[in-house]
N, C-alpha and C positions, 0 to 999 in steps of 0.2 A: 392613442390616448388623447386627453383634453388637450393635450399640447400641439398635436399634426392638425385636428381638426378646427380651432377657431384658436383665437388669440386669447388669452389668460393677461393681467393685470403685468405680471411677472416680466413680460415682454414688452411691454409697452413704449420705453426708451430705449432699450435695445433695435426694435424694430425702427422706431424713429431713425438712432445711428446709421442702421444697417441701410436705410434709402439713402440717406445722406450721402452716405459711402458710395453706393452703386450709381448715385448720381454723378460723383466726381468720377467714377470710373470710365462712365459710358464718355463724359465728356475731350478726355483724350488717352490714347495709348497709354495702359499703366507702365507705371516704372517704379522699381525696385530698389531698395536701400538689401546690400549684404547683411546675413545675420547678426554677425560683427557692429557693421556700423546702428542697427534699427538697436541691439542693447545698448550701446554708446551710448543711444537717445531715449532709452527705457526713462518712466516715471523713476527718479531717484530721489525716494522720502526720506528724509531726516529722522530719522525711528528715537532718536534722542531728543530733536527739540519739538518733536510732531510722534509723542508715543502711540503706541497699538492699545488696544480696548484693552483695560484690565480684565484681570481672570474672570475666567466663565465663574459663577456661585459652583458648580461640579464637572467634574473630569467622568467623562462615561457619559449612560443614555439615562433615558425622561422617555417610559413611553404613554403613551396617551391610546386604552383598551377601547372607550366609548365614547366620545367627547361629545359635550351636547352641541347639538345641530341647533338652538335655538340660538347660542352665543355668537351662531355663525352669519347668521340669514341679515346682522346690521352689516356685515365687513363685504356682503357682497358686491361686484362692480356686476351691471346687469350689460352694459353695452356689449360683452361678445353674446348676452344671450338670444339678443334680437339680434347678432349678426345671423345666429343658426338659423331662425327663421326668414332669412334676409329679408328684414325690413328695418331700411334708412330714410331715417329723414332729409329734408331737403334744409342748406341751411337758411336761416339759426335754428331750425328745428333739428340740428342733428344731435343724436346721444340721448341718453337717460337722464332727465324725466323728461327735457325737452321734446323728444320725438312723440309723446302726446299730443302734442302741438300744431303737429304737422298736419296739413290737410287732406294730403292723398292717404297717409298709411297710419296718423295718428290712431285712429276710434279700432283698428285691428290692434295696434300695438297695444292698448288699452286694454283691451277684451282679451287679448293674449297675457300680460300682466297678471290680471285678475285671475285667470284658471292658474298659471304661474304658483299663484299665493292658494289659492284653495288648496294647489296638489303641497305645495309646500310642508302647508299645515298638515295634511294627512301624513306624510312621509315622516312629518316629525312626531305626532301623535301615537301614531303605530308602531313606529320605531320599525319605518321600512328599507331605511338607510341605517348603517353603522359607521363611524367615523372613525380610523383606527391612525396612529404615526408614530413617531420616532423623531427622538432629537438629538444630537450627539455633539459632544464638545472634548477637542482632543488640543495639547500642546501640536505647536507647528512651525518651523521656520522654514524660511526658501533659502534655493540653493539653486543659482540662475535661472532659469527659465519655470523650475519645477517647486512646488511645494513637500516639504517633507512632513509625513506625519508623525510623531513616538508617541510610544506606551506609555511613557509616564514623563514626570517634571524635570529628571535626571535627563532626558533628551539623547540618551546612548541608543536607542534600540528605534530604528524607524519600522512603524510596521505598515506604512501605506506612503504610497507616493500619489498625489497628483499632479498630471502632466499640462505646462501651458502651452499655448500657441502666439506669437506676436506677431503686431502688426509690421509690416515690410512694405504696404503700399506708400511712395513717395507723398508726403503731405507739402501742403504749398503755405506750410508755416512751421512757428515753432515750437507746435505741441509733441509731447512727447508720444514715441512709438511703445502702446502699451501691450503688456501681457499681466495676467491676473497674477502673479506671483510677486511683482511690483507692488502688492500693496499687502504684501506679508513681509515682517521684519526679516532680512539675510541670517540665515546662523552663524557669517561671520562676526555681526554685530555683538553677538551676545544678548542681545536683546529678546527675552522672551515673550514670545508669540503664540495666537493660539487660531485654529478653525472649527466652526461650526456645520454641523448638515444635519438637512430634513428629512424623511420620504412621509408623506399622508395620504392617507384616501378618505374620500367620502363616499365609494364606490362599493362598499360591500354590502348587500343583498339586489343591489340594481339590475346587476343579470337577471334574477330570478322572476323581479317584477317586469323586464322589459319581457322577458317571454311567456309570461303571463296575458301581456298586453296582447303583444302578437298573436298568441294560440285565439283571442277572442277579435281578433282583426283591429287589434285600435293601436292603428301607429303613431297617430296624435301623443296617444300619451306614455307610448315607447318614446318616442322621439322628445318628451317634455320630460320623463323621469331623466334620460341618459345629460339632458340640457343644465335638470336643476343640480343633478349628481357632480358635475364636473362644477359647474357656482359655486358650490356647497364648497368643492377638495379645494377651490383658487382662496377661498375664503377662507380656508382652514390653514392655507398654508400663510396667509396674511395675517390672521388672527396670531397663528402660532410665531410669525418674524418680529409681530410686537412683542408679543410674551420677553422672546430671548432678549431684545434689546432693553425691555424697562427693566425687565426680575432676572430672567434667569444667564442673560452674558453680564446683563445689568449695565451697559456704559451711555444709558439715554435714562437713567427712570425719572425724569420728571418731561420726557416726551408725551404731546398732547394734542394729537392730529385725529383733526374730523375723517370720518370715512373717503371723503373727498381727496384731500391731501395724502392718506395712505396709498389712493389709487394713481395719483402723482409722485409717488414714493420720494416727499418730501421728508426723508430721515436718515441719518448717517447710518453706514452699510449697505453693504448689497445680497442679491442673495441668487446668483445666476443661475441656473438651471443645463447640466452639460447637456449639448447638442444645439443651445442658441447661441448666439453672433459672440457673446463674448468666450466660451468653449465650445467651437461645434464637435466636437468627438465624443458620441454618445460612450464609446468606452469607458470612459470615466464612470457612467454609473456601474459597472460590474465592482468599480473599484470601490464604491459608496454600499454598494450592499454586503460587499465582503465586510468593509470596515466594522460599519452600526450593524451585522447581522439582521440585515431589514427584515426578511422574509423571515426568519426566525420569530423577530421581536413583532411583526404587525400584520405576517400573512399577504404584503405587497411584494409582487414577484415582478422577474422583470423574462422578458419573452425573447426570443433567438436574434429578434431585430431591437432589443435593447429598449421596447415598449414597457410602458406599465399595465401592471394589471393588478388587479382592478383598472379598467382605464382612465376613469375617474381620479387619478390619481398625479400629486405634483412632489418634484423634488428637488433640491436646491442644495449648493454648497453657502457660506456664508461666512463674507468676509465684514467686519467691524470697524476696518481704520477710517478716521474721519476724509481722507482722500482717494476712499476706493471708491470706484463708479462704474457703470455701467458701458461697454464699447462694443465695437464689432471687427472683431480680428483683421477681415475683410480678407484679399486674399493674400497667398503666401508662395514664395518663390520651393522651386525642387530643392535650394542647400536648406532650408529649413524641415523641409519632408522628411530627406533626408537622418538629419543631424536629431529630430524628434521620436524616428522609428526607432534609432541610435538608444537612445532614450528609453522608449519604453519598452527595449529588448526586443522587438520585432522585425519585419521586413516591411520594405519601403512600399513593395505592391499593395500589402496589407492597408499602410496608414491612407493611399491614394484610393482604398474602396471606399474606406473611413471617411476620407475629408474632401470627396468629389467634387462637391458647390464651391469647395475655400481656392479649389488649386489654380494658380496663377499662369498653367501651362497647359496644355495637352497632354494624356499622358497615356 
């Protein structure tokens, strides 16, 4: 999907994190805090004198059949688009718009732009893309490491779990060792809590046009539909994370960020994506489409290797409190493999196929 092959908006501090991380890693022998001690040192938010977002406007799903593709094309970030064509600028010329600027690869990037926007216009004109997603907002409290989902406001009946992963690698300060459930109220609290998730594509009729392209040998503009298709879905999922936060979770509406600042996701919440630095266990989306009935409600499936399809397509959990953020797990010792297989009712080889890149051992 848009996600394996170039970087999405979505990732952007995460991936930041994630060098950061593997920087302090390479530099000496990691070392390990116990499961034990890294919860000890978990993010512990005050859910009382620092509350969770108020209630989503609706419990259940918002799907969106056609969305206009024109509302999309300002929320776009273009810089992974020129990554596909690899062409970077040299700095200060690096990035969008500056890389017109550039002297070796500006007037291509230029020219590249321009066909960019002509095919644009047509894809929207023809209605050669469809834009199809799903939004869901469910009561939610944590319960250690995990998120709980229920049916309703009563909170009796969990009918979805999400599973976290925490950080274990030894910091050489005093930030806390996080896990995404840190920034969901505890059901001990009482404190009522709530989660948000995505799935969108911009992806539906793209096949058809890319092998159209093909059958007539023009791979240029296979390769520019599958380019704008994936812009389009990062865009829609950007367009769609404003939505919930001004109207429909509603705990920002007088939030007021240029396209710029969105792609610096200068706004409270996050909205991680499972399989990146801060949940790498694509698992988690089987548990997302069971939830919202994605494939049901939007016709976005997901494939044996836990891809999107449409691959044009992006999805995200979403969390609201003013002190969630963005991390990267980094890696993790075998009691946490362990104690998480535990977890989600599996076996430990299972979760080691799952979490290869994360694991802090040989195995």
């Amino acid at each position: 999907g848009i996600n394996a092959e170039y970087m999405g908006l979505d990732e952007l501090s995460e991936t930041y994190e994630e060098l950061k991380e593997e920087h302090a890693a390479n530099q000496k022998e990691r070392k390990y805090l116990s499961l034990t001690q890294a919860r000890d040192k978990g993010l512990k938010i005050d859910f009382t004198t620092i509350p969770p977002a108020p209630k989503p406007t609706f419990l259940g799903h918002k799907i969106y059949d056609d969305y206009p593709l024109d509302r999309l094309v300002p929320k776009i970030d273009w810089n992974p688009f020129f990554a596909v064509w690899q062409l970077r600028g040299k700095y200060p010329n690096r990035g969008y718009p500056k890389l017109f600027n550039d002297e070796t690869v500006g007037a291509e990037a230029k020219r590249l732009f321009g066909e960019a926007q002509n095919m644009m216009q047509e894809l929207i004109s023809k209605k050669q893309l469809i834009a199809k997603g799903v939004v869901s907002f469910f009561p939610a409290n944590s319960i250690g490491d995990d998120v709980e989902v229920y049916e309703d406001e009563s909170r009796s009946n969990v009918i979805a779990k999400f599973f976290g992963l925490r950080q274990q690698a030894v910091k050489d300060n005093d930030e806390p060792y996080l896990c995404v459930s840190d920034f969901v109220a505890p059901k001990s609290t009482g404190v009522q809590d709530y989660i948000g998730l995505f799935a969108v594509s911009a992806g539906f009729g793209c096949d058809e046009l890319c092998k159209k392209y093909e059958a007539e040998s023009d791979d240029f503009s296979s390769i520019m539909v599958k380019a704008l298709a994936d812009r389009l879905a990062e865009a829609f999922a950007e367009d769609l994370h404003e939505e919930v936060r001004k109207t429909l979770w509603g705990y920002q509406p007088s939030e007021d960020l240029d396209p710029a600042s969105l792609i610096r996701q200068q706004y409270q919440g996050i909205r991680p994506a499972p399989g990146y630095p801060l949940q790498p266990d694509h698992l988690e989306k089987a548990t997302m489409w069971k939830l919202s009935q994605i494939y049901e409600k939007t016709g976005i499936s997901l494939t044996e290797t836990f891809a999107m399809d449409p691959p044009a397509s992006t999805c995200a959990l979403m969390f609201a409190h003013p002190q969630s953020k963005y991390f990267a797990v980094g890696k993790i010792t075998k009691e946490q493999v362990q104690d998480y297989a535990q977890r989600r009712g599996t076996d430990t080889k299972n979760v080691e196929r799952q979490l290869g890149t994360i694991l802090g051992y040989d195995y």
